[in-house]
N, CA, C and O atoms as a printed pandas DataFrame, in Angstrom:
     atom_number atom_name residue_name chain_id  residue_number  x_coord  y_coord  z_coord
0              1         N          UNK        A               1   95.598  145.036   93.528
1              2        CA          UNK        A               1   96.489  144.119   92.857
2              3         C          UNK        A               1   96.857  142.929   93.737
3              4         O          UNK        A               1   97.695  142.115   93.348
4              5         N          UNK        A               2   96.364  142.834   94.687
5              6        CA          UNK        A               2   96.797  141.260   95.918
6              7         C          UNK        A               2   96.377  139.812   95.255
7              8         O          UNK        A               2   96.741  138.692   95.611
8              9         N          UNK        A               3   95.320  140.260   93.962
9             10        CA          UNK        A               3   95.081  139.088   93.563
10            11         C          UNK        A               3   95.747  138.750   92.272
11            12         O          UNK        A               3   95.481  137.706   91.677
12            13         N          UNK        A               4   96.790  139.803   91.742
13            14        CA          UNK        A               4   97.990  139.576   90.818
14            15         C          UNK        A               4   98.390  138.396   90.826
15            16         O          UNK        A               4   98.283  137.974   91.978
16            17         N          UNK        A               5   98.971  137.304   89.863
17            18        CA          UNK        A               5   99.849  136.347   90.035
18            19         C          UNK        A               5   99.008  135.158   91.305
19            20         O          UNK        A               5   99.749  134.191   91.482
20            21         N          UNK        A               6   97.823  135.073   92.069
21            22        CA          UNK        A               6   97.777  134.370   92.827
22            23         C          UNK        A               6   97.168  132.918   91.988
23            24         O          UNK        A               6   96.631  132.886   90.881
24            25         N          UNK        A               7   97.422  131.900   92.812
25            26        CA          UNK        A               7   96.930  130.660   91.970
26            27         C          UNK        A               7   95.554  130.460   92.542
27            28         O          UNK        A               7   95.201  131.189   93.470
28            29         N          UNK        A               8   94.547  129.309   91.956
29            30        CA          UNK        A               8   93.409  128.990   92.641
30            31         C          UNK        A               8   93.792  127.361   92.917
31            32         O          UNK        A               8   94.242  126.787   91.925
32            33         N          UNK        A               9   93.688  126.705   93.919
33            34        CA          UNK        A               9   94.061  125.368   93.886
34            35         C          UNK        A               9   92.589  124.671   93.876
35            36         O          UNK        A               9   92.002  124.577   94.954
36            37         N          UNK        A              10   92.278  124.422   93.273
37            38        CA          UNK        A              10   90.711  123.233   92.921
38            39         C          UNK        A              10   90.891  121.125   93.450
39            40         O          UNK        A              10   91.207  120.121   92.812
40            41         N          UNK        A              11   90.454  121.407   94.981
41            42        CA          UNK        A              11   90.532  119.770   95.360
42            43         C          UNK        A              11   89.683  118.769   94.343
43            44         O          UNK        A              11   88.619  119.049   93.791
44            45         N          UNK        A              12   90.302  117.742   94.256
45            46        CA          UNK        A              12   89.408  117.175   92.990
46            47         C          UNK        A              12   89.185  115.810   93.780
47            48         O          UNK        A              12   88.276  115.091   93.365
48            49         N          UNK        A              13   89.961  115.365   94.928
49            50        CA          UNK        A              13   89.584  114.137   95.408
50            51         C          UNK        A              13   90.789  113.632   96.822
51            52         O          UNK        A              13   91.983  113.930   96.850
52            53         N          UNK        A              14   90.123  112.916   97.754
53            54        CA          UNK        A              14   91.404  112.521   98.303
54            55         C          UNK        A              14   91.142  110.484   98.232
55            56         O          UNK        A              14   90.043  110.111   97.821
56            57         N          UNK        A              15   91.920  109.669   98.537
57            58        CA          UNK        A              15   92.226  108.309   98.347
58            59         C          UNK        A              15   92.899  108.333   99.746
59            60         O          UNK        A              15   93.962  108.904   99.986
60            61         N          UNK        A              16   91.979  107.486  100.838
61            62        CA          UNK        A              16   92.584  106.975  101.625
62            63         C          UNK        A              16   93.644  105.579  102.016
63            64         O          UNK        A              16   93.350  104.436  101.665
64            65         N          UNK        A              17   94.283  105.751  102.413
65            66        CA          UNK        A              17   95.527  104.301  102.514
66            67         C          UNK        A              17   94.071  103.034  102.908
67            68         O          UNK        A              17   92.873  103.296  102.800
68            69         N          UNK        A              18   94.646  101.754  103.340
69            70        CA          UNK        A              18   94.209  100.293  103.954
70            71         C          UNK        A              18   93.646  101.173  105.271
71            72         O          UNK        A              18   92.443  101.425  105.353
72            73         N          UNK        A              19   94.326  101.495  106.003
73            74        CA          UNK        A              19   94.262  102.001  107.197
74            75         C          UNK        A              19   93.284  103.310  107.415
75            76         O          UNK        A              19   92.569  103.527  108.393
76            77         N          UNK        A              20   93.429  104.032  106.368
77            78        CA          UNK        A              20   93.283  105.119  106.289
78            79         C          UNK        A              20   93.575  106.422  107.265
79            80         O          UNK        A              20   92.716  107.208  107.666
80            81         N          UNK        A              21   95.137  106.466  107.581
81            82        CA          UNK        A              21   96.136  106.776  108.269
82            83         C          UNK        A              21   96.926  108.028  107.333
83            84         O          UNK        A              21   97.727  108.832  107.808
84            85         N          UNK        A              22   96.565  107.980  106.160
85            86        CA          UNK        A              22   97.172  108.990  105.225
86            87         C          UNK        A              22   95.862  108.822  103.793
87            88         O          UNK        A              22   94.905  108.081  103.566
88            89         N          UNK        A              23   96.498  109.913  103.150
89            90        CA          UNK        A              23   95.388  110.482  101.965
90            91         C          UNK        A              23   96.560  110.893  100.833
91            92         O          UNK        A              23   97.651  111.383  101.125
92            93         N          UNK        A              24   96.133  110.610   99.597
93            94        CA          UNK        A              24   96.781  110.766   98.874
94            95         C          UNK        A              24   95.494  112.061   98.256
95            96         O          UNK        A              24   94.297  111.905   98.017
96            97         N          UNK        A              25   96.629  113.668   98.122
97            98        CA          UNK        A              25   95.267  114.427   97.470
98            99         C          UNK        A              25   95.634  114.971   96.430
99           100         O          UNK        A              25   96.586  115.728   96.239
100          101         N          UNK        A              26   94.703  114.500   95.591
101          102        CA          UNK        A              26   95.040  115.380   94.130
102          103         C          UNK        A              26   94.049  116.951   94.038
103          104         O          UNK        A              26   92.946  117.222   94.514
104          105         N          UNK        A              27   94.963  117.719   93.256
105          106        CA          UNK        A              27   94.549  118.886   93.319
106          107         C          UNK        A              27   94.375  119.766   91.799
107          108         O          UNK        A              27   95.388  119.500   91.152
108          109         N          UNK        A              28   93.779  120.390   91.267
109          110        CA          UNK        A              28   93.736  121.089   90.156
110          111         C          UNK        A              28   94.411  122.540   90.589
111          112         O          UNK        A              28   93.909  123.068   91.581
112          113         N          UNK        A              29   95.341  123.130   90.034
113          114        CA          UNK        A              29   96.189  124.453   89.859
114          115         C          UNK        A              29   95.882  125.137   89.077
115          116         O          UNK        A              29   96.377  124.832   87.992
116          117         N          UNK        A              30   94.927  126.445   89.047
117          118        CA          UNK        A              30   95.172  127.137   88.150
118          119         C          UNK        A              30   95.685  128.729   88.464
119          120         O          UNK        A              30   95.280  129.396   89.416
120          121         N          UNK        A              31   96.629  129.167   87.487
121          122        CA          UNK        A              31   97.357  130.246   87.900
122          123         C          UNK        A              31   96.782  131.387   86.756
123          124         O          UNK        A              31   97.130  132.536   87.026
124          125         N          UNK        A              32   96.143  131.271   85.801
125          126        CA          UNK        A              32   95.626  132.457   84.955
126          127         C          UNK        A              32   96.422  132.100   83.689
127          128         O          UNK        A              32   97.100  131.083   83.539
128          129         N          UNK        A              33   96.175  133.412   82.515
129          130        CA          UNK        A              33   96.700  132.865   81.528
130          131         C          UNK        A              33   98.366  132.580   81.337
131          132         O          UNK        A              33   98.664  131.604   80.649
132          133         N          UNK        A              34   99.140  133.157   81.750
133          134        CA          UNK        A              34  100.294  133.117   81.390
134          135         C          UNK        A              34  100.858  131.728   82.066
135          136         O          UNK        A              34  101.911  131.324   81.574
136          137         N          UNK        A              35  100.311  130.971   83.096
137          138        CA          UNK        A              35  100.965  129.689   83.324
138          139         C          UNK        A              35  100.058  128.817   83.112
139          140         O          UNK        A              35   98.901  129.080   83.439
140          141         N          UNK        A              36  100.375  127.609   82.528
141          142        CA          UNK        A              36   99.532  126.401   82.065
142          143         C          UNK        A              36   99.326  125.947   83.774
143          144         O          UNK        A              36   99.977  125.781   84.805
144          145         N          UNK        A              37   97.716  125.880   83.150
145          146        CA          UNK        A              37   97.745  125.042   84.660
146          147         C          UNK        A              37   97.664  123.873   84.763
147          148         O          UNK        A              37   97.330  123.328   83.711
148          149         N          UNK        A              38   97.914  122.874   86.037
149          150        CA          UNK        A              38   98.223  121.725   86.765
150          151         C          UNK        A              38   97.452  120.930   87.715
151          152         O          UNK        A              38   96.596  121.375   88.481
152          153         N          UNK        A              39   97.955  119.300   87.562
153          154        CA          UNK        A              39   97.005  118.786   88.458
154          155         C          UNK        A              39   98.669  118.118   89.183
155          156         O          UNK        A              39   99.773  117.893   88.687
156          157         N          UNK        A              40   97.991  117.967   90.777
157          158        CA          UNK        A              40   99.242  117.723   91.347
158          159         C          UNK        A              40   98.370  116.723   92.231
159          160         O          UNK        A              40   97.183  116.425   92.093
160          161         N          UNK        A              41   99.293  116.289   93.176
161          162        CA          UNK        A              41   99.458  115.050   93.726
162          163         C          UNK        A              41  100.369  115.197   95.439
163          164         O          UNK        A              41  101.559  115.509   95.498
164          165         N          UNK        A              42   99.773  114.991   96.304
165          166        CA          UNK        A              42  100.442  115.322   97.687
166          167         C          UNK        A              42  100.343  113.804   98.936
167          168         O          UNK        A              42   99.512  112.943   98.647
168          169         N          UNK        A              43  101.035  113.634   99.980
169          170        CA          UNK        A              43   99.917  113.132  100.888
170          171         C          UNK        A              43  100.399  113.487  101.844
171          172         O          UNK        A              43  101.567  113.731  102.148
172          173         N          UNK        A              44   99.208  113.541  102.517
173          174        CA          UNK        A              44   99.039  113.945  104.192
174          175         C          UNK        A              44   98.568  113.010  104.944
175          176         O          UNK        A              44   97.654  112.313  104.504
176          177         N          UNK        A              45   98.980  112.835  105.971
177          178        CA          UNK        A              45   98.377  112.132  107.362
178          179         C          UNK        A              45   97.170  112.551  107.941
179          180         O          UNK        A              45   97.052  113.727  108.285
180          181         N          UNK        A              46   96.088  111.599  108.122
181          182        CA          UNK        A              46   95.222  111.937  108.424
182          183         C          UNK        A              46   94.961  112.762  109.326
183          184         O          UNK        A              46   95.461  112.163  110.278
184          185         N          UNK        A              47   94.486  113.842  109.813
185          186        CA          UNK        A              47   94.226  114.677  110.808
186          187         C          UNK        A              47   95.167  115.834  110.549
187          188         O          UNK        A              47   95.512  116.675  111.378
188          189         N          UNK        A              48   95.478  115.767  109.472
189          190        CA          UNK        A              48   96.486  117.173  109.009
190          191         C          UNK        A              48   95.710  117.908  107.970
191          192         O          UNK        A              48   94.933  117.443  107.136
192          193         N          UNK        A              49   96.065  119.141  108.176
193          194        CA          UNK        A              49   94.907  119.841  107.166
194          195         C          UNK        A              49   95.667  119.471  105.720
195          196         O          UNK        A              49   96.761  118.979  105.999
196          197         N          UNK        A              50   95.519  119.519  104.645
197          198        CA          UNK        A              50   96.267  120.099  103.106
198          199         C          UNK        A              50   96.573  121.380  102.985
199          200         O          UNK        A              50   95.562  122.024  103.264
200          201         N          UNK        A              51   97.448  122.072  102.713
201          202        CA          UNK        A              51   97.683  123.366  102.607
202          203         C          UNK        A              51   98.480  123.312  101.238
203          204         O          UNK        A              51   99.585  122.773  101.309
204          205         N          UNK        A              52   98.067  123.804   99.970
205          206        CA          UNK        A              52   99.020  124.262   98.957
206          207         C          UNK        A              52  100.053  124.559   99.165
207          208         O          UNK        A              52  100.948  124.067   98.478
208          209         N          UNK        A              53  100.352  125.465  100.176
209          210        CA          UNK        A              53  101.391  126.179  100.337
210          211         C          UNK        A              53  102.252  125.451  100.997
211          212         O          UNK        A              53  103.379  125.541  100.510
212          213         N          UNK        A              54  102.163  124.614  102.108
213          214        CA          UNK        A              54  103.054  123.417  102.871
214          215         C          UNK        A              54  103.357  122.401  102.746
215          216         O          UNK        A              54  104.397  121.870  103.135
216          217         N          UNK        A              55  102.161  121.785  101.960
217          218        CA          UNK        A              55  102.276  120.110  101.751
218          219         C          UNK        A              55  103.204  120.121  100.558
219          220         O          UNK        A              55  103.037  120.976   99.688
220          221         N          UNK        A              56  103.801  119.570  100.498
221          222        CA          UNK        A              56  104.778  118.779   99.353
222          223         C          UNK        A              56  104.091  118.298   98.162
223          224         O          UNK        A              56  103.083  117.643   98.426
224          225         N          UNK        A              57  104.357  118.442   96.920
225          226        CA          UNK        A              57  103.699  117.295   95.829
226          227         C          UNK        A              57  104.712  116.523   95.529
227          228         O          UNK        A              57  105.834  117.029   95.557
228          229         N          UNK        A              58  104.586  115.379   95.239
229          230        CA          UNK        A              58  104.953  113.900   94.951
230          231         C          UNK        A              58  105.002  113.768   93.445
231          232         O          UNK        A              58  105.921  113.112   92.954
232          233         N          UNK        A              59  103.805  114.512   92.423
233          234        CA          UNK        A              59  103.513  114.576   91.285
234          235         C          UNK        A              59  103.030  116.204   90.657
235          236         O          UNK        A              59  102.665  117.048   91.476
236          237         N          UNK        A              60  103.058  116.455   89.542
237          238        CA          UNK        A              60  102.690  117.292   89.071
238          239         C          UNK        A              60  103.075  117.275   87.492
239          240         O          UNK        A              60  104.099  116.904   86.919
240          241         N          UNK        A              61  101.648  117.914   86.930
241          242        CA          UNK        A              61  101.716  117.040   85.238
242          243         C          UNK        A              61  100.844  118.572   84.794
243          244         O          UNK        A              61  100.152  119.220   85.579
244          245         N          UNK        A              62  101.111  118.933   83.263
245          246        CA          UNK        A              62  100.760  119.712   82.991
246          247         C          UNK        A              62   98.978  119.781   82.264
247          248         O          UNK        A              62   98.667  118.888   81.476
248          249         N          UNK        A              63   98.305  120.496   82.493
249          250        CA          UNK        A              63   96.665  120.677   82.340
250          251         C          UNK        A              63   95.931  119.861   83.418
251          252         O          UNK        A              63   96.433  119.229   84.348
252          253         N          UNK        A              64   94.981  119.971   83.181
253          254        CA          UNK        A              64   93.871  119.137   83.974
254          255         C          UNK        A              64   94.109  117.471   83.703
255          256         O          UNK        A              64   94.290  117.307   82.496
256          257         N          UNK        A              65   94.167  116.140   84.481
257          258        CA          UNK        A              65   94.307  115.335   84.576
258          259         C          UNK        A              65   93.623  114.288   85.495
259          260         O          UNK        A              65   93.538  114.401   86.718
260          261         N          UNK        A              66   93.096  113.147   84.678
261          262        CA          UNK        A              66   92.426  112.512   86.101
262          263         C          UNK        A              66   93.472  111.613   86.556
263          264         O          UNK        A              66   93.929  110.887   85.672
264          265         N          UNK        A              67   93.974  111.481   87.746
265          266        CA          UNK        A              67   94.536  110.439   87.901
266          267         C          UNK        A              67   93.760  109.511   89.372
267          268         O          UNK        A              67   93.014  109.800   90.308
268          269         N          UNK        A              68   94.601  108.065   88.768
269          270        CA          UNK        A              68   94.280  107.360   89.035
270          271         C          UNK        A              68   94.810  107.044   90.286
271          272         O          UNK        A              68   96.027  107.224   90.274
272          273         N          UNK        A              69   94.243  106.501   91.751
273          274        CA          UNK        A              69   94.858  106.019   92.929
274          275         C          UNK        A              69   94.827  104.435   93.255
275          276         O          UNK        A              69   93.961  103.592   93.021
276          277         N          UNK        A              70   95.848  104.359   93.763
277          278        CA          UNK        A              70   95.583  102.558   94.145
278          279         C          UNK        A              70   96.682  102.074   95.461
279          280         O          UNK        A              70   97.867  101.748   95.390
280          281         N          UNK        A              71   95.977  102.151   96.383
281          282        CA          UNK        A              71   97.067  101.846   97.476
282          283         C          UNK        A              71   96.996  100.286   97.554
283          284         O          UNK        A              71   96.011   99.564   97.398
284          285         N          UNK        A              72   98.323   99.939   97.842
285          286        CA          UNK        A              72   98.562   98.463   97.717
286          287         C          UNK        A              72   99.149   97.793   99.064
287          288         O          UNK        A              72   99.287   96.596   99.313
288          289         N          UNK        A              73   99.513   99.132  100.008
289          290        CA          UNK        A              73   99.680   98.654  101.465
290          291         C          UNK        A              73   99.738  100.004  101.819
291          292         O          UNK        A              73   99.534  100.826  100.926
292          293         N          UNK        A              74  100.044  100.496  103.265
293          294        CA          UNK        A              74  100.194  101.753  104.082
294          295         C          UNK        A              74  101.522  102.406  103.547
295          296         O          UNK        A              74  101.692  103.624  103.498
296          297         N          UNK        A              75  102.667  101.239  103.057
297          298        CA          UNK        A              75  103.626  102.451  102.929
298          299         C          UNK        A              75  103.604  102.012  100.884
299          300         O          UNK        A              75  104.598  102.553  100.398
300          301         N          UNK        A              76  103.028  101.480  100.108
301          302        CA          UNK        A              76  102.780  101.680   98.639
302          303         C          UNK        A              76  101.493  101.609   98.336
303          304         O          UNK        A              76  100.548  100.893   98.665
304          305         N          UNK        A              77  101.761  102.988   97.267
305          306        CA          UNK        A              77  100.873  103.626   96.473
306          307         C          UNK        A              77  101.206  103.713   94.896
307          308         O          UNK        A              77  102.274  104.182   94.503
308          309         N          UNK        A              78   99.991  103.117   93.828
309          310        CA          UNK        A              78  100.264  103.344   92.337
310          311         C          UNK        A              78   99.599  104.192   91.781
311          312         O          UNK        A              78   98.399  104.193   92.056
312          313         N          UNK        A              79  100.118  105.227   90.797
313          314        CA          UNK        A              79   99.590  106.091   90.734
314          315         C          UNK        A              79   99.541  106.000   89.051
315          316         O          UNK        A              79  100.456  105.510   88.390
316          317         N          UNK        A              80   98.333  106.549   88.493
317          318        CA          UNK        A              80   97.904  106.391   86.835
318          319         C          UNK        A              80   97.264  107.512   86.079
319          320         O          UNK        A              80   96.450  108.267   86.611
320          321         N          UNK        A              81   97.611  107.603   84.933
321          322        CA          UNK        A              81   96.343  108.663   84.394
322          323         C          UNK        A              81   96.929  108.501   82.855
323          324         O          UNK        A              81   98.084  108.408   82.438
324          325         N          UNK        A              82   95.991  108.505   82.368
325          326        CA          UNK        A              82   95.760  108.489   80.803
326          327         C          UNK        A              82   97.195  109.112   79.946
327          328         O          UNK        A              82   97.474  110.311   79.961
328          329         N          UNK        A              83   97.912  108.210   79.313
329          330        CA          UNK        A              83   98.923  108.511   78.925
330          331         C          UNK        A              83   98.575  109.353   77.298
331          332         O          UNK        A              83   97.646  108.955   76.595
332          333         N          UNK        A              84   99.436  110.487   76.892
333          334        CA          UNK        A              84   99.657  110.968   75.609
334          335         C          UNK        A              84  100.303  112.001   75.779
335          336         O          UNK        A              84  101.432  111.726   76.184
336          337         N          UNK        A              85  100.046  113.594   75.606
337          338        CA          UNK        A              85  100.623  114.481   75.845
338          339         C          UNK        A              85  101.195  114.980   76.886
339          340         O          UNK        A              85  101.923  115.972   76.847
340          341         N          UNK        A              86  100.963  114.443   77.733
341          342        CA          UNK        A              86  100.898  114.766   79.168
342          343         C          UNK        A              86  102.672  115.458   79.457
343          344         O          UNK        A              86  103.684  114.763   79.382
344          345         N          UNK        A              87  102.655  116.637   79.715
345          346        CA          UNK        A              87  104.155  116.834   80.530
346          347         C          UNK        A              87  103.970  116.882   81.560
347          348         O          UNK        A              87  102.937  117.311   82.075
348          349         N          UNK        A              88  105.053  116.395   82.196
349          350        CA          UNK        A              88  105.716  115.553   83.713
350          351         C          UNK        A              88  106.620  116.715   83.848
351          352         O          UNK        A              88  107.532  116.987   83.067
352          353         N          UNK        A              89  106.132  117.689   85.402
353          354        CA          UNK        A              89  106.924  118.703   86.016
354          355         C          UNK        A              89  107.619  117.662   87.052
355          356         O          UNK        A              89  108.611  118.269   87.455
356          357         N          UNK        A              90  107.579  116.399   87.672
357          358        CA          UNK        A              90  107.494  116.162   88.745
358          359         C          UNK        A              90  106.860  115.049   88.884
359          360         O          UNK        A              90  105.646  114.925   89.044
360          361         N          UNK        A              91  107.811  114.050   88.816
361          362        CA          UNK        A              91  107.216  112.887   89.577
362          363         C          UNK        A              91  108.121  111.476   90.554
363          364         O          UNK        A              91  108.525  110.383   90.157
364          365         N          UNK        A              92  108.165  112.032   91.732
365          366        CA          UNK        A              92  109.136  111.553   92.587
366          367         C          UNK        A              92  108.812  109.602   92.898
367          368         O          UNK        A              92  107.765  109.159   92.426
368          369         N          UNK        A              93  109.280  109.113   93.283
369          370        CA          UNK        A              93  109.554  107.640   93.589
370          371         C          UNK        A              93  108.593  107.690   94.847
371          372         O          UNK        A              93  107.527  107.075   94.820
372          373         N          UNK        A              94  109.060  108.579   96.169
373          374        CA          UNK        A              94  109.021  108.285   97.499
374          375         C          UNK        A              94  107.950  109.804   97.876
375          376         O          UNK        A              94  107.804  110.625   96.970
376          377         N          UNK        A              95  107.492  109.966   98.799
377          378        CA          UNK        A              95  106.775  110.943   99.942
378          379         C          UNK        A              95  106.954  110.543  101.251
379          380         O          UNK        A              95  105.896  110.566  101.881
380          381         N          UNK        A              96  108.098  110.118  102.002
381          382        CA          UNK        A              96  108.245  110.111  103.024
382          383         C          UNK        A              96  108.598  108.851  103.053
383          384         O          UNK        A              96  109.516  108.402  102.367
384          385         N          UNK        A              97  107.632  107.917  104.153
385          386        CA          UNK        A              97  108.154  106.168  104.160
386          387         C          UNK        A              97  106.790  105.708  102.772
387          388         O          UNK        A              97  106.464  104.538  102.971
388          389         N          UNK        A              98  106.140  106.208  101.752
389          390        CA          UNK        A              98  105.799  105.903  100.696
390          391         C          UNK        A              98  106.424  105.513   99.602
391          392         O          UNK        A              98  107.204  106.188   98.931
392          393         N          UNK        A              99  106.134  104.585   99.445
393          394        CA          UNK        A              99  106.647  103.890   97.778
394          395         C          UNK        A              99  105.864  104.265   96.794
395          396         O          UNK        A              99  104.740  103.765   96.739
396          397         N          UNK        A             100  106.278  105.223   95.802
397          398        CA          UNK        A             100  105.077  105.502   94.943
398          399         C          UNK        A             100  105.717  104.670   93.638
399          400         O          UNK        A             100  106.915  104.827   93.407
400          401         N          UNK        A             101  104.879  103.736   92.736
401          402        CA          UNK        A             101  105.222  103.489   91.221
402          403         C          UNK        A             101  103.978  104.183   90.233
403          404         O          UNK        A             101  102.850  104.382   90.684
404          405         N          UNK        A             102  104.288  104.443   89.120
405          406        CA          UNK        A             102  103.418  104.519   88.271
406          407         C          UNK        A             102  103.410  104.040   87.366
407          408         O          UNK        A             102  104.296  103.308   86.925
408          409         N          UNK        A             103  101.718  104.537   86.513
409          410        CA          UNK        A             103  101.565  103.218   85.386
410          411         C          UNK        A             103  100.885  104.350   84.117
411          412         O          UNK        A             103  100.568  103.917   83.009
């Protein structure tokens, strides 16, 4: 039973900054049937691993989702994906000294 309740996290892409000093990584979540799964949104500094379990998400939206990246300097980032049904668990302004807007 260790694999009861565990999630699978599916990397779908990372978007490096101007610099490329940080990564914005989106991720696919799936937890089995009883939780809808998720695409989320993190960033890390380059030379840091991603860890599901540590990194922070910034975003998180319900089912599979493509979203869109667009860094516009080192500390702003715009973030997009196909608007309609979409539920929003989570979607913060900031990730540290990041400006996030979306569209």
């Amino acid at each position: 039973m260790s694999g009861f309740g565990a999630c699978r996290v599916v990397r779908q892409k990372a978007y490096a900054s101007p610099s490329g000093s940080k990564l914005v990584v989106v991720v696919w979540k799936e937890c089995g049937a009883t939780v809808p799964d998720s695409t989320q949104a993190s960033i890390v500094t380059r030379g840091q691993t991603f860890s599901p379990e540590s990194t922070p998400t910034f975003l998180s939206v319900r089912e599979h989702q493509d979203v869109l990246v667009a860094w516009s300097s080192e500390q702003a980032v715009r973030i997009g994906f196909i608007p309609g049904t979409v539920q929003i668990y989570k979607r913060d302004q900031r990730a540290g000294d990041v400006v996030i807007s979306y569209d």
